[in-house]
N, C-alpha and C positions, 0 to 999 in steps of 0.2 A: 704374745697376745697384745694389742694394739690396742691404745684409747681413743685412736681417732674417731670422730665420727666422718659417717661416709653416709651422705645421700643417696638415699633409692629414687627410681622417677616413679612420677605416677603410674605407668605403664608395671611397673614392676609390684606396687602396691595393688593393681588390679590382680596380678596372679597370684600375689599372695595370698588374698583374701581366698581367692576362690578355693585355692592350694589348702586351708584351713577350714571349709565347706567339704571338703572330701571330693570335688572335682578333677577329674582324669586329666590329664593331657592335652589327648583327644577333647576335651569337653570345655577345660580351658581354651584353645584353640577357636573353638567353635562361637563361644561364647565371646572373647574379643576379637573377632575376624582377623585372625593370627594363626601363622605355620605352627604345627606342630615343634618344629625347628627352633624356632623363635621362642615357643613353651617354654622347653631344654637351657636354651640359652639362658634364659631369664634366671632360671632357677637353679643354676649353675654359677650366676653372677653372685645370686645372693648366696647360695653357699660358699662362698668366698666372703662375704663383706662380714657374714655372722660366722663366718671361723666353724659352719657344723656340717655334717656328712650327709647327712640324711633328709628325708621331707619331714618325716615325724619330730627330730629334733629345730629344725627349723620351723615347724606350726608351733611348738612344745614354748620356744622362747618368743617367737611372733604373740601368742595368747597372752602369755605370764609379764610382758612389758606393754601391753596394750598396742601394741602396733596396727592389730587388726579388730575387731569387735566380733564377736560369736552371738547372731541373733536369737532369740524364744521361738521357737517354733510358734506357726501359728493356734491361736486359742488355746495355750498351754499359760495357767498363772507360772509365776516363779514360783521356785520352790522353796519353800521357811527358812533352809539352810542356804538360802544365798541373796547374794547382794543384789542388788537391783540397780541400772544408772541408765539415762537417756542416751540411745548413737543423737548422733549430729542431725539424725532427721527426725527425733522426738520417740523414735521407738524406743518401748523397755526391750533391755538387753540383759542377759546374766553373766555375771562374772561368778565362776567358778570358784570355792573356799581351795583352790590349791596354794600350796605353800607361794607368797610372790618374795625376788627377793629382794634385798634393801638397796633403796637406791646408793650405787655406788658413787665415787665424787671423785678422785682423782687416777685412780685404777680401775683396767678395764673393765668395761660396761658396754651397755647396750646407750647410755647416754653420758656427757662429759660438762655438766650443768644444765644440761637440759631437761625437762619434766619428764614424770613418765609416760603422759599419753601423747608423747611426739610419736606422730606417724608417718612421719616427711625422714626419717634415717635411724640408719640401722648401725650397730659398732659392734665389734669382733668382743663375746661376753666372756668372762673370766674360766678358767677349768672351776669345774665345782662338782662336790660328791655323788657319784651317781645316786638319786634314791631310791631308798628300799623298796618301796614298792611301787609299781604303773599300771595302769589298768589299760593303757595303749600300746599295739604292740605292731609293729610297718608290716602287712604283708604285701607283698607284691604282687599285683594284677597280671594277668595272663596276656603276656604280648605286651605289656605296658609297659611306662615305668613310674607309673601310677601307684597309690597304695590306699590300703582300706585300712578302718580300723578293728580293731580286736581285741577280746577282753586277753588281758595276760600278765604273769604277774612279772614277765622279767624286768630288767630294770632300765633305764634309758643309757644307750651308752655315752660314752663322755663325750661331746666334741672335739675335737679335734682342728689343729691352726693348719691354714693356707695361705698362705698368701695370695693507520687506516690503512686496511688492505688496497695494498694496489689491484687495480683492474688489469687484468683480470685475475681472478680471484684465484687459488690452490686447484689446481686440474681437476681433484676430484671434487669440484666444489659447482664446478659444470654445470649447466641445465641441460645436461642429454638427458632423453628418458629413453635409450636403448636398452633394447632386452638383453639382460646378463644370464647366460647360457648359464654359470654356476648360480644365479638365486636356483634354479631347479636343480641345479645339485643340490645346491646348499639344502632345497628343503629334504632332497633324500637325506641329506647331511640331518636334519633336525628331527628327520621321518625316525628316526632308530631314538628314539627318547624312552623305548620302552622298558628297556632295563637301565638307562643313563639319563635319562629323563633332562636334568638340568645342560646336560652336557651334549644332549641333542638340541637342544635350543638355539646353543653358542653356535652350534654347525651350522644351524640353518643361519643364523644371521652371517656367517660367513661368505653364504653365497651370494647375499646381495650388497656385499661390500665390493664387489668386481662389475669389471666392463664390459662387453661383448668383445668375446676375442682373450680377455685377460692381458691384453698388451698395457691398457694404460695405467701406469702406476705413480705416485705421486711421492718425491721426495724421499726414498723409504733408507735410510741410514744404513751402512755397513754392519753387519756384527761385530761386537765389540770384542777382542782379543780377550780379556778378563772375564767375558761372558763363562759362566755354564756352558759345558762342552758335553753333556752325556746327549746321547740320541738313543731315541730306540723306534722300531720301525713297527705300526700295530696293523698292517693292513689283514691279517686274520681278523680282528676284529669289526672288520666292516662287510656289509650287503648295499646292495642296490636297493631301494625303495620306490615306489609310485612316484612318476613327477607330479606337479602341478599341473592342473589343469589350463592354465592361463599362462607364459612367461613374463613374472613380475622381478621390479627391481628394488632397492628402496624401501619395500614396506618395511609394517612393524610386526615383528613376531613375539610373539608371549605365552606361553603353556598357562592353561586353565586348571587349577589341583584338583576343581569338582568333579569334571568329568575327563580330568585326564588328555583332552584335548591339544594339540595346538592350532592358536589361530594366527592367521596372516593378513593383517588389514595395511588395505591403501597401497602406497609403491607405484611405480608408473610402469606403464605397456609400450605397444606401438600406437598408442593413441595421444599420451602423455600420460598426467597425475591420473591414479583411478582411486573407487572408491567403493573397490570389490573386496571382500570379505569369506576368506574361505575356512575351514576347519579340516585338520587330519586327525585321524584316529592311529596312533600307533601300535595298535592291537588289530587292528585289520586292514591296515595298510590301506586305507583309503581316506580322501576327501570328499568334501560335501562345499555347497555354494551356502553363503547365509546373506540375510539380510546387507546390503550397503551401507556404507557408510554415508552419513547427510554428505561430508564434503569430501572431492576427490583431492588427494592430498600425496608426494612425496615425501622421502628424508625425514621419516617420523621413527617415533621407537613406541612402545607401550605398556603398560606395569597392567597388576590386579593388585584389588585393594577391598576389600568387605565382599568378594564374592564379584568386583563389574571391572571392566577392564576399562584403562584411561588412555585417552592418545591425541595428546597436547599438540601445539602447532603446526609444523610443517610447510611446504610449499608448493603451490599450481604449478601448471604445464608450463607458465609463463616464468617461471622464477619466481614468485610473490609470494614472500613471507607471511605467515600465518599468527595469527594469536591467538588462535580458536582453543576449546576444551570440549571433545565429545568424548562420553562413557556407552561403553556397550554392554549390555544385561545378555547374557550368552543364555539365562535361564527362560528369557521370556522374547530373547532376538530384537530387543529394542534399544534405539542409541538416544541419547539425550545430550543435549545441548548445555553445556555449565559457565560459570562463572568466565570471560575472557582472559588470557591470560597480561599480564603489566605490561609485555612488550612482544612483537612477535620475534617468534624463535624459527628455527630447523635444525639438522644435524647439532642435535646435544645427545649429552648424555644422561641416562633417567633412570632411576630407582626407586624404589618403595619402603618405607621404615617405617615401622608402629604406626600404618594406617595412614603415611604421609605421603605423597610423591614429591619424589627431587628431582631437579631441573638441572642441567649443569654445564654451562657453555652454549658454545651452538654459534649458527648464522643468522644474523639481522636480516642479511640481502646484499650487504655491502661491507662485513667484515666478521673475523673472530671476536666471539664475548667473551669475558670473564664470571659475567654474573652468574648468582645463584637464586632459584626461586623455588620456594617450596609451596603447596597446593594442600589442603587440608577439605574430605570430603565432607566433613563433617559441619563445618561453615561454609562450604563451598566460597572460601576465599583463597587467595593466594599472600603470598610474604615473601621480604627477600632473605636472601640467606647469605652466607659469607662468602664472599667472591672467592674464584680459584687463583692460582700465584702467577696465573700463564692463561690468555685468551685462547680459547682452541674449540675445533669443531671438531666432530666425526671422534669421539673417545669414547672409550666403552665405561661400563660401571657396574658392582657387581657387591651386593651386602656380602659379608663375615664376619661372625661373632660380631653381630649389631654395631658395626661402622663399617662405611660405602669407599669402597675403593672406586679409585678415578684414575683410570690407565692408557697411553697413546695419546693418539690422536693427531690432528695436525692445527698449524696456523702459519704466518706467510711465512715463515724460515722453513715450513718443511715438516717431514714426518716427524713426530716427538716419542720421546722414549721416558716422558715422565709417569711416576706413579706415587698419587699421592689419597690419603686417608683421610677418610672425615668423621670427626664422630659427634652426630646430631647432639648427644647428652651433656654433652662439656660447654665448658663458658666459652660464649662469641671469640676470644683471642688464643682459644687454646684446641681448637676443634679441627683442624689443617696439621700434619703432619707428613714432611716425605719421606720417602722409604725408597728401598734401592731402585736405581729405575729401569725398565725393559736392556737385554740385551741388546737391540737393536730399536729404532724408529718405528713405528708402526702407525700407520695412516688410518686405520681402519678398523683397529683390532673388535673381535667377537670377547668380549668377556663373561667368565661366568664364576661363581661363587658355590662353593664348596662343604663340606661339614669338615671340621679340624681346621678351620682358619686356611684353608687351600684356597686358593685363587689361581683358575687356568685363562690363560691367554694364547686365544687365535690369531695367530700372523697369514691371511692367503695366501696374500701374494709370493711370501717366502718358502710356503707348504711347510710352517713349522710353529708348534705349539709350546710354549713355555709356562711353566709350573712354580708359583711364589712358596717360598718354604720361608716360614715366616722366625723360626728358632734361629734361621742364622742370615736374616734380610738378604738374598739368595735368590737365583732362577735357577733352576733345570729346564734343558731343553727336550724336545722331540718330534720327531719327524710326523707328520700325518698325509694323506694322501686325501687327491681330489674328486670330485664326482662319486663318493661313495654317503655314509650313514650309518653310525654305529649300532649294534645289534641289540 
């Protein structure tokens, strides 16, 4: 048992509370425009930092050190047998006459000199005797992993411890807007999201990481002798899917959780940049046209974030970098115009975390960046963030257990095989970490992200997909095939 104390973020204190309201999952989720995923995670971190198993045991010591406050119901007095004190916004609250226990001072605690109504950290609490009697008792919700409470006399169980580019610029960095015969693979590739849902996504972005023809490839490394050597070949597992109605290159594609959706905005035609806007249904294997986008745009990527999907800079028919921010309301078919971004960007790579987007590299017009910028919908402002260790464009990114992996990509030496982590929550100097890096260079890769800290990576051009195993910093490889779509 640990006296450290350990910070929670706010993020984590919003589930708490709710977690202590008797709030689902599901309802947490909804409630802070958060994955269910994300839920789990949260509540998994804190069963770790408070050393206990359970939801009930973690409300149980959340309550009894004041970390959260339990509001009075509305037009209910308090009741004669309890204390009375103001939350921080003037309302009476009740504290409960349960046993509280002493503050402890040099052995574990939930605080190591700090007061007891610290609500900014949490510390792994002493074993202490289970008590005789509870009148709260976890059941478990059906399909959930939610619980209710309920009257019962067992007892709580004990916790338990856990621990400058030269001109011209990288080939694929080109102003062709020739139609790439795999984007429409690729989208049958993303078309099969229905039982793979994430992992149809990475397909689809696959296909518009290629040329017409597939001939031209940019710098892409040899496999590395030491690499991961297993293959396995899944072409059972693949169908053909509905093309696109249009052959696009470039766009941005992003699965919508509301309706299950994926959409594909922007990319360029035989016209150049467009600013067409389609939707497929992976349940009935079809597309639909939707509203356009205000500006016709290349070389973009796009996140959801509260329900609207975001799709930051990119570039014209002519080359000309963007620094625009439009969002699209998929529920009401309307795009808005936000906040410009600091500088314009293209080919970065982009994530979504606690309601944030991340920004991360990319093309000026005239070279690889380093920089990092982060977007906050909530101020519709932007901020910068900690530069990457290496300027690069065209890299994929992909959240696990709440930090953003940043994998490939290229810059003027060529296809890169770095793979490095970020984690928003840690101090400015300590949030960058590498990890073992791609067997091979990968100019282009489709990344996607996981449940169990899995992180898969698409290689096209190589027809081969590799698998971070993170217990032993690690790839596994495997073969995939082209112009198909997982089932």
């Amino acid at each position: 048992m640990t006296d450290e104390v350990v910070p929670i973020s706010d993020r984590e204190r919003e589930v708490l509370e709710l977690v202590v309201r008797g709030a689902s999952n599901k309802e947490i989720a909804q409630r802070l425009n958060i994955s269910i995923h994300t839920v789990k995670v949260h509540l998994r971190n804190m069963f770790g930092k408070a050393s206990v198993s359970s939801r009930v045991q973690l409300m149980t010591y959340a309550i009894e050190r004041h970390l959260v406050t339990v509001g009075q119901p509305a037009n209910e007095p308090p009741e004669p047998n309890d204390t009375a004190e103001l939350s921080g916004d003037g309302e009476a609250v009740r504290i409960p006459e349960s046993p509280v226990p002493e503050e402890p001072s040099s052995v574990g605690g939930w605080s190591n000199g700090a007061t007891r109504r610290n609500e900014n950290v949490l510390t792994a609490p002493t074993p202490r005797p289970a008590m005789e009697e509870r009148t709260e008792k976890p059941e478990r919700e059906q399909g959930t992993d939610s619980f209710s409470l309920t009257t019962s006399d067992a007892p709580l169980a004990r916790p338990t411890t856990r621990q400058s580019l030269p001109n011209p610029p990288p080939r694929s960095v080109s102003h062709s807007f020739a139609i790439s015969p795999r984007s429409v693979i690729f989208f049958l590739v993303l078309l099969g999201v229905v039982q793979v849902f994430t992992i149809g996504l990475i397909f689809v972005q696959m296909g518009q990481r290629e040329r017409v023809g597939g001939t031209e490839e940019s710098g892409v490394l040899p496999p590395s002798s030491t690499a991961a050597t297993s293959t396995e070949t899944i072409s059972d597992r693949w169908k053909t899917c509905t093309s696109m109605p249009v052959f696009r290159d470039h766009f941005a594609v992003v699965a919508y959780e509301y309706d299950t959706g994926i959409y594909v905005i922007g990319g360029s035609d035989v016209n150049g940049a467009s600013a067409a806007v389609s939707r497929y249904d992976p349940f009935s294997d079809t597309w639909a046209s939707l509203h356009p986008k205000p500006t016709a745009v290349g070389h973009v990527q796009a996140v959801t974030i509260g329900g609207m999907i975001y799709v930051p800079g990119g570039e014209r028919s002519d080359g000309t970098v963007l620094n625009i921010l439009e969002s699209y309301d998929p529920r009401s078919q309307q795009w808005s115009t936000l906040a410009t971004m600091p500088v314009p960007r293209s080919r970065y790579a982009l994530a979504s975390f606690e309601g944030k987007l991340y920004l991360f590299g990319g093309w000026d017009g005239h070279q690889s960046r380093s920089e990092v910028f982060l977007y906050d919908p909530a101020s519709n402002t932007w901020e910068p963030g900690d530069t990457l260790s290496v300027p690069r464009l065209n890299a994929g990114a992909a959240v696990v257990e709440s930090r953003i992996h940043v994998i490939g990509g290229e810059n003027e030496q060529g296809a890169l095989s770095l793979h490095e982590r970020y984690d928003p929550t840690r101090p400015h100097e300590q949030r960058w970490e590498s990890l073992s890096p791609l067997p091979m260079g990968v100019a282009n890769p489709a990344v996607v992200g996981l449940a169990n800290n899995i992180v898969v990576v698409f290689a096209p051009h190589q027809q081969m997909a590799m698998q971070y195993v993170p217990s032993s910093d690690s790839w596994n490889q495997f073969t995939i095939q082209k112009r198909l779509c997982p089932l």
